[in-house]
Residue frames as a rotation matrix with the C-alpha (Angstrom) as fourth column:
UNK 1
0.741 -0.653 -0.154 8.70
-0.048 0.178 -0.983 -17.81
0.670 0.736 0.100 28.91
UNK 2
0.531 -0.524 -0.666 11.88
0.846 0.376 0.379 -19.14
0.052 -0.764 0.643 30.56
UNK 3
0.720 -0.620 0.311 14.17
-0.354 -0.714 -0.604 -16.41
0.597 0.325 -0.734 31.24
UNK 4
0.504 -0.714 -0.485 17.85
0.831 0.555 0.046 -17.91
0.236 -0.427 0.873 31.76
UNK 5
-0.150 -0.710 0.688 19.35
0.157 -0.705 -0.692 -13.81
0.976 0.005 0.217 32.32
UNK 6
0.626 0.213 -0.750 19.92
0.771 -0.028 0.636 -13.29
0.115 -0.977 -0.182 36.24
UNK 7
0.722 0.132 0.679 20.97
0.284 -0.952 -0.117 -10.26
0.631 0.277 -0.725 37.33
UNK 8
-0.109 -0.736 -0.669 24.38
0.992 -0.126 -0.023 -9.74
-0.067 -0.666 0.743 39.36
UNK 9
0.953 0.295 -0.062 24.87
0.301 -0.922 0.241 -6.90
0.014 -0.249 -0.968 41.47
UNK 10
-0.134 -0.892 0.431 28.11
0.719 -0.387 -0.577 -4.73
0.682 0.232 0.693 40.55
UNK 11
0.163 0.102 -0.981 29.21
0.802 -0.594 0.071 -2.43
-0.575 -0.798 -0.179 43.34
UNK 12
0.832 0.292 0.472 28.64
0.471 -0.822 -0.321 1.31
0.294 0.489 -0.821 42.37
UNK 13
0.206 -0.979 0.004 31.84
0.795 0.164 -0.584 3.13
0.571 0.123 0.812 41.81
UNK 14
0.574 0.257 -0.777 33.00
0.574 -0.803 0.159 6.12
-0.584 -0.537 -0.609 44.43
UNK 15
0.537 -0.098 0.838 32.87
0.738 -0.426 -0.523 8.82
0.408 0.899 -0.156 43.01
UNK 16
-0.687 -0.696 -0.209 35.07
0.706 -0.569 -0.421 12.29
0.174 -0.437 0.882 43.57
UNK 17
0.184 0.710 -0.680 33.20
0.768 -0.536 -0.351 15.04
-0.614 -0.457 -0.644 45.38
UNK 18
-0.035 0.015 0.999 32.15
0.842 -0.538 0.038 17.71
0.538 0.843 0.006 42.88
UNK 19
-0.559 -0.711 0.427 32.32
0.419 -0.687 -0.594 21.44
0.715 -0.152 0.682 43.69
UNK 20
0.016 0.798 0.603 29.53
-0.581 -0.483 0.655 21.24
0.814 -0.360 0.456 46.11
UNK 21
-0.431 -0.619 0.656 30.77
-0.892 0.404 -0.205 18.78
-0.138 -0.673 -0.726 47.99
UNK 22
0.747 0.498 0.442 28.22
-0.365 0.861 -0.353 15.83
-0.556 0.102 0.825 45.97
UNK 23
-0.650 -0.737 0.188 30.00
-0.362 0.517 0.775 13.00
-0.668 0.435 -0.603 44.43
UNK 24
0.379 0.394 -0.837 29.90
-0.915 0.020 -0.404 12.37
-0.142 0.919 0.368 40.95
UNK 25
0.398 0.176 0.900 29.19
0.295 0.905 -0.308 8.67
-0.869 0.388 0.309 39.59
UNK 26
-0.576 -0.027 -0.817 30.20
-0.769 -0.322 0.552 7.82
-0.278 0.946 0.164 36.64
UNK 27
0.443 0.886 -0.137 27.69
-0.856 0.464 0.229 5.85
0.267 0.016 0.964 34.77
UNK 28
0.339 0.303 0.890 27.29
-0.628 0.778 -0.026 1.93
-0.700 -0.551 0.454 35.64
UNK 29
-0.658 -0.467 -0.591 29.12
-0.753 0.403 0.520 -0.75
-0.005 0.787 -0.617 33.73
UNK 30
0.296 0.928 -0.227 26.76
-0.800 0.371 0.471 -3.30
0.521 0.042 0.853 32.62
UNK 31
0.486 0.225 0.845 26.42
-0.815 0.465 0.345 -5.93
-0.315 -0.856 0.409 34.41
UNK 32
-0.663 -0.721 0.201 28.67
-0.439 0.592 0.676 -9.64
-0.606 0.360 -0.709 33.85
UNK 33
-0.161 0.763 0.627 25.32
0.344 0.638 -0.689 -11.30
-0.925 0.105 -0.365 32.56
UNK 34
0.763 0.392 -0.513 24.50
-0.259 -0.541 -0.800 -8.40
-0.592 0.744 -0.312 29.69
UNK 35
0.297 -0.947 -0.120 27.83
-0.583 -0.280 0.763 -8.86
-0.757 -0.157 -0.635 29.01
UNK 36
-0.730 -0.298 0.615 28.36
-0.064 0.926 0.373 -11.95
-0.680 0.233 -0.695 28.39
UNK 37
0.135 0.920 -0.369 24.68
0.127 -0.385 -0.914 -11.51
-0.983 0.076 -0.168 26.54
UNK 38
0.573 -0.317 -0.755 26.19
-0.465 -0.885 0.019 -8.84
-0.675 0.340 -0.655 24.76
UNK 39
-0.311 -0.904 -0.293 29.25
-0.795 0.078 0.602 -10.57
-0.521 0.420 -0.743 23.39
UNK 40
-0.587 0.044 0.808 27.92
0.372 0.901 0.222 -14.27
-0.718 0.431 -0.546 22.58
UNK 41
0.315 0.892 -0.324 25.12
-0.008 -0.339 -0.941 -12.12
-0.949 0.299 -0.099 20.68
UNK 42
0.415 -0.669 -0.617 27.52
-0.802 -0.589 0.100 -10.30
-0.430 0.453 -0.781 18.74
UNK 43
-0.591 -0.769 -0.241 29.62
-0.751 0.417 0.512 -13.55
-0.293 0.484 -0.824 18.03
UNK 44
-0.531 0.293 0.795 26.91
0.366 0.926 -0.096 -16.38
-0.764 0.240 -0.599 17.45
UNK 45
0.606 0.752 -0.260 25.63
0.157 -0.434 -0.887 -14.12
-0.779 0.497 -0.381 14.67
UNK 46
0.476 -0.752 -0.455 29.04
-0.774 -0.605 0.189 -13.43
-0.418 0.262 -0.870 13.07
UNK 47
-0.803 -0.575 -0.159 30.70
-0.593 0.798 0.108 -17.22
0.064 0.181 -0.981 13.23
UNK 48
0.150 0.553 -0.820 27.95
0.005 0.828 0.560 -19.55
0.989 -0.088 0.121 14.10
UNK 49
0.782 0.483 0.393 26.84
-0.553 0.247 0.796 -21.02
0.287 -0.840 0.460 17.64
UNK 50
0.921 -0.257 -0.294 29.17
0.187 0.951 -0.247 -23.91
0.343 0.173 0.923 17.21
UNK 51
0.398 -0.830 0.392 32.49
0.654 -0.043 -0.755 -22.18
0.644 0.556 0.526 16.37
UNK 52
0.037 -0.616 0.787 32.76
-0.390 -0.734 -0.556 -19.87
0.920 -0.286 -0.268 19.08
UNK 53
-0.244 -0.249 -0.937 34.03
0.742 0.574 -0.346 -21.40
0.625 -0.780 0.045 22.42
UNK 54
0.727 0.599 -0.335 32.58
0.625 -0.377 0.683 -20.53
0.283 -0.707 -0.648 25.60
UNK 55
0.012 -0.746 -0.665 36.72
0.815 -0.378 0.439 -18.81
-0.579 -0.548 0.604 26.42
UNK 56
-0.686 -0.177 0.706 36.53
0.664 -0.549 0.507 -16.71
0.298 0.817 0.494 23.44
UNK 57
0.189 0.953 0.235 33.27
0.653 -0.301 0.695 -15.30
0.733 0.022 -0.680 25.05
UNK 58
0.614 -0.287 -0.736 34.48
0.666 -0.312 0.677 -14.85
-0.424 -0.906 0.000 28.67
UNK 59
-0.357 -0.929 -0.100 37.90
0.741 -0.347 0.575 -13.25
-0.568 0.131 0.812 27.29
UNK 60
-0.681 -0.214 0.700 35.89
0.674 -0.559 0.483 -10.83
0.288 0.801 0.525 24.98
UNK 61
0.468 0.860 0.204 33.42
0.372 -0.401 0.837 -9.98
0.802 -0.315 -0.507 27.30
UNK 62
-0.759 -0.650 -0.034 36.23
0.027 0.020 -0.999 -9.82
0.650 -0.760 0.003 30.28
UNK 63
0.338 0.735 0.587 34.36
-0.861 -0.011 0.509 -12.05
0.380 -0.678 0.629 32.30
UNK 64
-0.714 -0.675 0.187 35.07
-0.683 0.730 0.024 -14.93
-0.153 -0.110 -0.982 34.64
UNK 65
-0.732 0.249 -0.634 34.31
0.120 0.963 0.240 -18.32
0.670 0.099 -0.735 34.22
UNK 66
-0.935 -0.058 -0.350 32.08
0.322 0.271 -0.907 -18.01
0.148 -0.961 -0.235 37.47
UNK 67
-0.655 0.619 -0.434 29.97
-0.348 -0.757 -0.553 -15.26
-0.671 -0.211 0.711 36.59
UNK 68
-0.483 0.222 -0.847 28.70
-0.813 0.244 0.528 -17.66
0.324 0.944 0.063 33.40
UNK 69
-0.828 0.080 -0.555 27.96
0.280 0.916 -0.286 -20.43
0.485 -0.392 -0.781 35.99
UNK 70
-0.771 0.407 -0.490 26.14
0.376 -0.331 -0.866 -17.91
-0.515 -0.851 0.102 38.58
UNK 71
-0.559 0.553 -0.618 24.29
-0.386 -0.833 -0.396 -16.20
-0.734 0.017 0.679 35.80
UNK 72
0.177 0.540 -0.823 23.53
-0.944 0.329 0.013 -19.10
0.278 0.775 0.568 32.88
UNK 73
0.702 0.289 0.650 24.53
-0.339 0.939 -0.051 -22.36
-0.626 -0.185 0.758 34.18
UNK 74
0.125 -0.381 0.916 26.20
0.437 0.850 0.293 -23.57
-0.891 0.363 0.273 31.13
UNK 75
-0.926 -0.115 -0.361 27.12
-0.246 -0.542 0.804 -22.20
-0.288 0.832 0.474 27.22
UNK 76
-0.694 0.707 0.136 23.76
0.475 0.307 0.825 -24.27
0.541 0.637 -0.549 26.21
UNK 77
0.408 0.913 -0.012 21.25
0.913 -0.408 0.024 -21.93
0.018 -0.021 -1.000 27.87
UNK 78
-0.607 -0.409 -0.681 23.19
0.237 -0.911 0.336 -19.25
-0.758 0.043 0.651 26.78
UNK 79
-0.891 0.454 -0.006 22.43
-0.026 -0.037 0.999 -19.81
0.453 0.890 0.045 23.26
UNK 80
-0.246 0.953 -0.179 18.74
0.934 0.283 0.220 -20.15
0.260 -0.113 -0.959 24.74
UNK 81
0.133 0.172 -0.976 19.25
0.753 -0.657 -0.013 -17.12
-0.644 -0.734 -0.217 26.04
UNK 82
-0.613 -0.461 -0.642 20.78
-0.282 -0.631 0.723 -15.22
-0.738 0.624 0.256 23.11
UNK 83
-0.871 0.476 0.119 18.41
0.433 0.633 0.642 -17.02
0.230 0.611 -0.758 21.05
UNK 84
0.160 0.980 0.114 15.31
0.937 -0.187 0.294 -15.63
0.310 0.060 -0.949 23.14
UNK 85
-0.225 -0.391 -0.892 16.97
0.386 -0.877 0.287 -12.12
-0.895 -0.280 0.348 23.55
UNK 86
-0.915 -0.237 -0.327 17.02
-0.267 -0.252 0.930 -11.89
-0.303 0.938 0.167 19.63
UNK 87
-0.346 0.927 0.147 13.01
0.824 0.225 0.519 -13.08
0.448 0.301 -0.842 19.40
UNK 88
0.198 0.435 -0.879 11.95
0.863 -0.501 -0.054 -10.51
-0.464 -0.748 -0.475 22.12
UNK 89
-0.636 -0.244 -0.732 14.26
-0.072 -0.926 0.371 -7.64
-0.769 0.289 0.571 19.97
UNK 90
-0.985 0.148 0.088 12.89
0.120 0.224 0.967 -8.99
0.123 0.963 -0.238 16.65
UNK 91
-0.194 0.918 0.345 9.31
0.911 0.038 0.412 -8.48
0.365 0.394 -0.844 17.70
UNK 92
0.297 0.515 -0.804 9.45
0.585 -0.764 -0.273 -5.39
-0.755 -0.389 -0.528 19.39
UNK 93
-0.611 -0.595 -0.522 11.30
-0.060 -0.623 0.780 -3.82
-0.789 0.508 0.345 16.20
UNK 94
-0.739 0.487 0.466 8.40
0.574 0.094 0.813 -5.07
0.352 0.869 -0.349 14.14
UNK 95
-0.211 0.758 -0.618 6.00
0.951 0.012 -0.310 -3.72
-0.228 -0.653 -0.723 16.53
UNK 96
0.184 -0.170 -0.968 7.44
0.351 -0.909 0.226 -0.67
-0.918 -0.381 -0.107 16.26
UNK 97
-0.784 -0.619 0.044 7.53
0.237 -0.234 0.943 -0.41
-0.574 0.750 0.330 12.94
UNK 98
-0.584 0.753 0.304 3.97
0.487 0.026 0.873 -1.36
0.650 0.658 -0.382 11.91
UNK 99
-0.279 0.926 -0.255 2.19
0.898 0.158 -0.411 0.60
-0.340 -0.344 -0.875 14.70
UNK 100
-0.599 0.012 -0.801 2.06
-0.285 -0.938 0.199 4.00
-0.748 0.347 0.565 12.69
UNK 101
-0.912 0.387 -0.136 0.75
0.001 0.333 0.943 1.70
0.411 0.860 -0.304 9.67
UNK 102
-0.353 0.930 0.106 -3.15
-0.826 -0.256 -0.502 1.68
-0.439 -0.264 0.859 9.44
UNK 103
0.446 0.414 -0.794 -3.38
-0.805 0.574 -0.152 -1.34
0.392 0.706 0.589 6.77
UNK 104
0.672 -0.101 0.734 -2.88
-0.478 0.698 0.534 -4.75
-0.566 -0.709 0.420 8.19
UNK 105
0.802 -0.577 0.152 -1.16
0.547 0.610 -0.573 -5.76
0.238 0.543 0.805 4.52
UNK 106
0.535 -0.621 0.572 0.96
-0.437 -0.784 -0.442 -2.88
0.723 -0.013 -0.691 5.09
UNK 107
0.576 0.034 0.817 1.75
-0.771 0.355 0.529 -4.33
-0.272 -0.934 0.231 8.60
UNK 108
0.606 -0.291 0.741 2.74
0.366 0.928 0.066 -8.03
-0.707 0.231 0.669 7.18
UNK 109
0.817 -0.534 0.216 4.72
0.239 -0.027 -0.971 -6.18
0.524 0.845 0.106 4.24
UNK 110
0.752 -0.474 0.459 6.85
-0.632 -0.717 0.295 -4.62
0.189 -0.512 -0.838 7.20
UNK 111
0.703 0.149 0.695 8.47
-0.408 0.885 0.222 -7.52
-0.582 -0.440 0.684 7.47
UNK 112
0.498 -0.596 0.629 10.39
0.828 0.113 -0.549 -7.96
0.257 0.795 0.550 4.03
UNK 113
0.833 -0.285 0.474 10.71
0.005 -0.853 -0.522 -4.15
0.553 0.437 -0.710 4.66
UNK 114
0.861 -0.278 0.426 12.83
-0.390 0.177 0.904 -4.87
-0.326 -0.944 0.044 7.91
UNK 115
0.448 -0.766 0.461 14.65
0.575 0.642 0.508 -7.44
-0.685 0.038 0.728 6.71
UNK 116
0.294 -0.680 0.671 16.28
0.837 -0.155 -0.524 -5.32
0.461 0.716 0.524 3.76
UNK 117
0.820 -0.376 0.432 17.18
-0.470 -0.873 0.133 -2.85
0.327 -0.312 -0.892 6.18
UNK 118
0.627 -0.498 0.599 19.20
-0.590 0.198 0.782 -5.27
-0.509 -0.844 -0.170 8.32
UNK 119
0.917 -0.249 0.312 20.65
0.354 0.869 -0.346 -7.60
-0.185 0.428 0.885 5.80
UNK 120
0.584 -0.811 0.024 23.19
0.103 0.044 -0.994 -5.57
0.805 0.583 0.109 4.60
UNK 121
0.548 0.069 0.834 23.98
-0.575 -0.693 0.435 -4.61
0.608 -0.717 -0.340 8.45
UNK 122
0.606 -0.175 0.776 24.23
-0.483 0.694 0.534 -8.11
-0.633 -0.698 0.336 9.20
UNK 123
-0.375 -0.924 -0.073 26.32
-0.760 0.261 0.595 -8.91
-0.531 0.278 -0.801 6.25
UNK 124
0.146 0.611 -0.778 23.88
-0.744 0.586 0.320 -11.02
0.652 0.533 0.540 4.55
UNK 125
-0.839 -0.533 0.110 24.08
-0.544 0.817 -0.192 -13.75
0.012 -0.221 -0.975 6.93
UNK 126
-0.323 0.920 -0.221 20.37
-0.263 0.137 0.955 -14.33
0.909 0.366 0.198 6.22
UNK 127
0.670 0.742 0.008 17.65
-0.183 0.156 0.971 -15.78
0.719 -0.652 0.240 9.25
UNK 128
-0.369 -0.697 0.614 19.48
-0.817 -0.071 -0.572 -16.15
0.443 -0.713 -0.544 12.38
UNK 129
0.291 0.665 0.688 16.81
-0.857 0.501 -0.122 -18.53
-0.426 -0.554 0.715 13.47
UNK 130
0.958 0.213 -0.194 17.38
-0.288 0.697 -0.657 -20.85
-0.005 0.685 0.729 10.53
UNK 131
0.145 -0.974 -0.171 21.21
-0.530 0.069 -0.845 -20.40
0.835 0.213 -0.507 10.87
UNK 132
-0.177 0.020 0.984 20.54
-0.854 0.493 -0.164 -21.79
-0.489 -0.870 -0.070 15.17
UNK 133
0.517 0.529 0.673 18.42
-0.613 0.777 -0.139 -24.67
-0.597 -0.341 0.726 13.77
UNK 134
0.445 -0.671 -0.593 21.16
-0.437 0.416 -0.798 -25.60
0.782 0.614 -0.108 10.94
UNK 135
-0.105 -0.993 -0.056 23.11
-0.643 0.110 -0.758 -26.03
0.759 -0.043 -0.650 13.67
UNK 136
-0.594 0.003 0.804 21.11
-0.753 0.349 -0.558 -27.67
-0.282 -0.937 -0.205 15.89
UNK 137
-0.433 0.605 -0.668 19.28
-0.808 0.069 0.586 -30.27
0.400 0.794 0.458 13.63
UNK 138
-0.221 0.320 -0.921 18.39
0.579 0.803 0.140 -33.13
0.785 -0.503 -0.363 16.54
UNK 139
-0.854 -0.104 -0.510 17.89
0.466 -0.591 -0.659 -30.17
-0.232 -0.800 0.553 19.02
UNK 140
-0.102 0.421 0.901 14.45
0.810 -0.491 0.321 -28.21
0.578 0.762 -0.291 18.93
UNK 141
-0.910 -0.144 -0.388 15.13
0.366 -0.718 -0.592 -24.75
-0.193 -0.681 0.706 20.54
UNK 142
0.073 0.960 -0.270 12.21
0.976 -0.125 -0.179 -23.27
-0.205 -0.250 -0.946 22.02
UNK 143
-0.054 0.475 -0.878 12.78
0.172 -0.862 -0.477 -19.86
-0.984 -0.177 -0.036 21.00
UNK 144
-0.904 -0.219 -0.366 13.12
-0.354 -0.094 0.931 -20.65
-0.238 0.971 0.007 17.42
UNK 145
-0.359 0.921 0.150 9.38
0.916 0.316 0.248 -22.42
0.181 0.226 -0.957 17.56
UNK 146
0.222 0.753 -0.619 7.94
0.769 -0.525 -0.363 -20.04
-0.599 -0.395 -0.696 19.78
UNK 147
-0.371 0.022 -0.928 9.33
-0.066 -0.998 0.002 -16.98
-0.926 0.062 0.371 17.50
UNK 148
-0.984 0.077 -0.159 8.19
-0.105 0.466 0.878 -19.02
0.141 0.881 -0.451 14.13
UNK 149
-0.237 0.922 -0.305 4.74
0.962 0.267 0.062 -19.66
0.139 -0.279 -0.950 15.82
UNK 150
-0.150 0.249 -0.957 4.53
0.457 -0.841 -0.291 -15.50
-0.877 -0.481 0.012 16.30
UNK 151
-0.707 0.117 -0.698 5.01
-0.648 -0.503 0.572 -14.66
-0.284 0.857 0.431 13.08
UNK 152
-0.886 0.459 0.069 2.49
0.375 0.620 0.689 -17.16
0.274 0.636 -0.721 11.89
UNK 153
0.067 0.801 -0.594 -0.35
0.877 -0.332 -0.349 -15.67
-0.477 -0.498 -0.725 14.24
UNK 154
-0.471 -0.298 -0.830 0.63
0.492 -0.870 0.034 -12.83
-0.733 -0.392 0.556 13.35
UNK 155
-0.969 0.208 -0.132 -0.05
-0.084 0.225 0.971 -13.23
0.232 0.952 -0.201 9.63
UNK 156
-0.761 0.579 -0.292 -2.98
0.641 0.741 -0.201 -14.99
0.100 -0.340 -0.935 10.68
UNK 157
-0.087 0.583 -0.808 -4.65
0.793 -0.450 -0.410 -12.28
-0.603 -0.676 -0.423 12.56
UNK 158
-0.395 0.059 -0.917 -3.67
-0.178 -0.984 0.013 -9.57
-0.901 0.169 0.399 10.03
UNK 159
-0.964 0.235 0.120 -4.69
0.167 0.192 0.967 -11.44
0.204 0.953 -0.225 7.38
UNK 160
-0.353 0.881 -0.314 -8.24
0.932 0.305 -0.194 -11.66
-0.076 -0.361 -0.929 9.02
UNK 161
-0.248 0.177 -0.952 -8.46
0.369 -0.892 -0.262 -8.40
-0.896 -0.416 0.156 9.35
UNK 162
-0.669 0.011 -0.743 -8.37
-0.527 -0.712 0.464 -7.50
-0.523 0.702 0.482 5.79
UNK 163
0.161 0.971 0.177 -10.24
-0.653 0.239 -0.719 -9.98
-0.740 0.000 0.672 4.97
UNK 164
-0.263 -0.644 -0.718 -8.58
-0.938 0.345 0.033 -11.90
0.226 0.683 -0.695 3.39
UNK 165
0.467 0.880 0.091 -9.76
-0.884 0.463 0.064 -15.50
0.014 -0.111 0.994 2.63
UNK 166
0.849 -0.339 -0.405 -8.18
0.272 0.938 -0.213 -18.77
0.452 0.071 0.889 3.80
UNK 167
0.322 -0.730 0.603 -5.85
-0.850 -0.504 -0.156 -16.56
0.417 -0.462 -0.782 6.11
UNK 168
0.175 -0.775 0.607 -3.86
-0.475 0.474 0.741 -19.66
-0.862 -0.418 -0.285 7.64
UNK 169
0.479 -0.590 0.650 -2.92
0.830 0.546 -0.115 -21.08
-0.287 0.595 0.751 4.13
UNK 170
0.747 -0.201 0.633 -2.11
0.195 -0.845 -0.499 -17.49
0.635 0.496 -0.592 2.72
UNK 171
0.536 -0.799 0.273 0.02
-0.652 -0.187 0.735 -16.63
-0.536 -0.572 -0.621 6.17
UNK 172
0.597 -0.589 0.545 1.84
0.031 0.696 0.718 -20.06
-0.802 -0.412 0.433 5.55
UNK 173
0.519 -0.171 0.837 2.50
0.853 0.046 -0.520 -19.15
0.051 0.984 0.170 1.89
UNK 174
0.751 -0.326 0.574 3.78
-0.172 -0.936 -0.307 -15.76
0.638 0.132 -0.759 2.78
UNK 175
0.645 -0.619 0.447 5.73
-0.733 -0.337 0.591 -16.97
-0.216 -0.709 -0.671 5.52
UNK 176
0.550 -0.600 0.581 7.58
0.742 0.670 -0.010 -19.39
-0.384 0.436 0.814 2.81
UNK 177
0.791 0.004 0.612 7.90
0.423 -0.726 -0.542 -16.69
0.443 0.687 -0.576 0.85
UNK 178
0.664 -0.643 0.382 10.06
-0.706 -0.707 0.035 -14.89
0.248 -0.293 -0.923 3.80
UNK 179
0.517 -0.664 0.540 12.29
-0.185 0.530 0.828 -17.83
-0.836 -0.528 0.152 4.77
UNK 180
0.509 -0.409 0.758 12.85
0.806 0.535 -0.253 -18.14
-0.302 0.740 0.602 1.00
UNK 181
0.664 -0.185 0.725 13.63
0.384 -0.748 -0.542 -14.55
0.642 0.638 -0.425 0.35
UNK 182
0.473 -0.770 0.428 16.07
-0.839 -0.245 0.485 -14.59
-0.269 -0.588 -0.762 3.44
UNK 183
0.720 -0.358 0.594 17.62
0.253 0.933 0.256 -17.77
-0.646 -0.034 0.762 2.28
UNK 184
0.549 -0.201 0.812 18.40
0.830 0.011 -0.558 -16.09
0.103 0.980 0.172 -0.96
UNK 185
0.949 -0.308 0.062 19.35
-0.314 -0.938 0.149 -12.93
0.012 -0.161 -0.987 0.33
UNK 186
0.606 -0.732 0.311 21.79
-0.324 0.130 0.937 -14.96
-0.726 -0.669 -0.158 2.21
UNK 187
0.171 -0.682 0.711 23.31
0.811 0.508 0.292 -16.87
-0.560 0.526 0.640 -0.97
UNK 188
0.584 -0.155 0.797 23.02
0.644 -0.509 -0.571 -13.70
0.494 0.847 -0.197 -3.62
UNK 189
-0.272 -0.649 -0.711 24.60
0.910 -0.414 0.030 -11.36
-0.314 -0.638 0.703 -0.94
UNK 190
-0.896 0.134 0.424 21.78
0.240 -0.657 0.714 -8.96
0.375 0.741 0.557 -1.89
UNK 191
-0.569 0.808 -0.153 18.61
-0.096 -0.250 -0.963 -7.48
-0.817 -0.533 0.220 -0.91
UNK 192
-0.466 0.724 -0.508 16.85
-0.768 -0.047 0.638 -8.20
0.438 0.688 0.578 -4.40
UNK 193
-0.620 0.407 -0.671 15.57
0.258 0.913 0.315 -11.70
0.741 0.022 -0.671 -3.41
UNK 194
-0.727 0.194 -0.659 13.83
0.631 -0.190 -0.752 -10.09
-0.271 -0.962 0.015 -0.35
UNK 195
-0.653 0.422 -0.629 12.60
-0.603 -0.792 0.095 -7.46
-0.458 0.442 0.771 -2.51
UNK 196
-0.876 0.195 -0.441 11.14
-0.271 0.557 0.785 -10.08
0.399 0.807 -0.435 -4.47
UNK 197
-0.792 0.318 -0.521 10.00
0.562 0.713 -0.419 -11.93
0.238 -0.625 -0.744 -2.02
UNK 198
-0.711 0.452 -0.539 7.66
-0.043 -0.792 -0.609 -8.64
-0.702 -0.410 0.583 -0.91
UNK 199
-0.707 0.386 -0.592 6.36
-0.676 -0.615 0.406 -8.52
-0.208 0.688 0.696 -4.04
UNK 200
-0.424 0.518 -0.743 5.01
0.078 0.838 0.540 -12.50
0.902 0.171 -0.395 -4.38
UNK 201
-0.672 0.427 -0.605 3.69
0.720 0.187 -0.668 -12.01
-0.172 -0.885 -0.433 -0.78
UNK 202
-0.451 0.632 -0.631 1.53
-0.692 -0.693 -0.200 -8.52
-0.564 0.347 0.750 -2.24
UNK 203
-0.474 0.219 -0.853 0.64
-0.776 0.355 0.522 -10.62
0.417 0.909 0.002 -5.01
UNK 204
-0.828 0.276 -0.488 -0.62
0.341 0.939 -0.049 -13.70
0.444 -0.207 -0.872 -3.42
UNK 205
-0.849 0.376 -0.371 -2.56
0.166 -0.478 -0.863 -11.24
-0.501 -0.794 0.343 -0.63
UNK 206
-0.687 0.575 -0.445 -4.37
-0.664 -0.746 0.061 -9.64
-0.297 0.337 0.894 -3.34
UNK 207
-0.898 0.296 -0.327 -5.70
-0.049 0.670 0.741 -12.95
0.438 0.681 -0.587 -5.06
UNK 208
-0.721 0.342 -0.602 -7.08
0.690 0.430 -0.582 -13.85
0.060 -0.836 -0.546 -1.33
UNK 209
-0.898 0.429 -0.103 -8.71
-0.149 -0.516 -0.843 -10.41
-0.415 -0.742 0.527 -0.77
UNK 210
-0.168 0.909 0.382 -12.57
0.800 0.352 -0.486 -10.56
-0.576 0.224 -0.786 -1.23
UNK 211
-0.741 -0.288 0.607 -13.92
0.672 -0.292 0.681 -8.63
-0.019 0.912 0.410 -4.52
């Protein structure tokens, strides 16, 4: 995977000599790169990709122009960047969620369960992916395949496991299921449609499982 975050080195503040005569650091500001990271995250989730200008970033991160050149190149592999920053968070937060789980449906239900934690967090603003590719409809961004192509395996593989039959039509049916039940979230400004959405994805599973 491409990774567009380079690392700049920030000199390390001096510190005042403590009563032993060692000098005390304070901690490390993040680097201009996280930063900047940090902030476009924060706003292309909030307004849209589109709507926030690359000055609005710099100025809210209080970065220069320079350090955006030295460390992305350009605002359009930000978004790539902030784009595959948000796949990389989004699967380790599932990871972590379903390895305690023993059942693989359990596993694939984690999913809905996620998402109604975060929706109201995020303000309903429903799929972030789907909200990039709105905006980018002649544009396909590789981390929006490549994190759409994870969850499908994913499915995939746990479906197998239970045994479940026809596991790549069932995944693809469940993983309508979640793009529809984050779509809706987003219009009802609610976590029922999500809830729902859990339930027709249990419900389909079960048809599938072997008797």
């Amino acid at each position: 995977m491409r990774t567009f975050v380079e690392s700049e080195s920030i000199g390390t503040p001096k510190g005042t000599a403590g009563p032993k005569g060692r000098a005390e650091r304070s901690p490390s500001k993040p680097s201009p790169s996280t930063r900047l990271l940090d902030t476009a995250s924060t706003l292309f989730a909030e307004h849209g990709i589109r709507a926030v200008g690359i000055d609005r970033i710099l100025a809210e991160a209080g970065v220069a122009r320079a350090s955006l050149y030295s460390s992305y190149g350009s605002k359009d592999a930000l978004v790539l960047a902030y784009l595959e920053d948000l796949d990389q968070r989004d699967r380790q937060r599932w990871h972590a969620a379903a390895e305690p789980l023993d059942d693989p449906i359990a596993k694939i239900l984690t999913f809905f369960d996620l998402a109604m934690q975060s929706a109201p967090k995020k303000n309903f603003r429903g799929c972030q992916y789907a909200n990039a590719a709105t905006e980018f409809p002649q544009e396909p961004l590789a981390p929006v395949l490549a994190h759409r192509e994870w969850l499908n395996s994913t499915l995939v593989d746990l479906l197998n496991l239970s045994g479940v039959t026809e596991s790549e039509v069932v995944a693809g049916r469940v993983q309508l299921i979640y793009d529809g039940a984050l779509s809706g979230s987003k219009f009802e400004h609610s976590v029922e449609p999500i809830r729902l959405g859990r339930d027709m994805a249990a419900a389909i599973i079960e048809t599938h499982l072997p008797r």
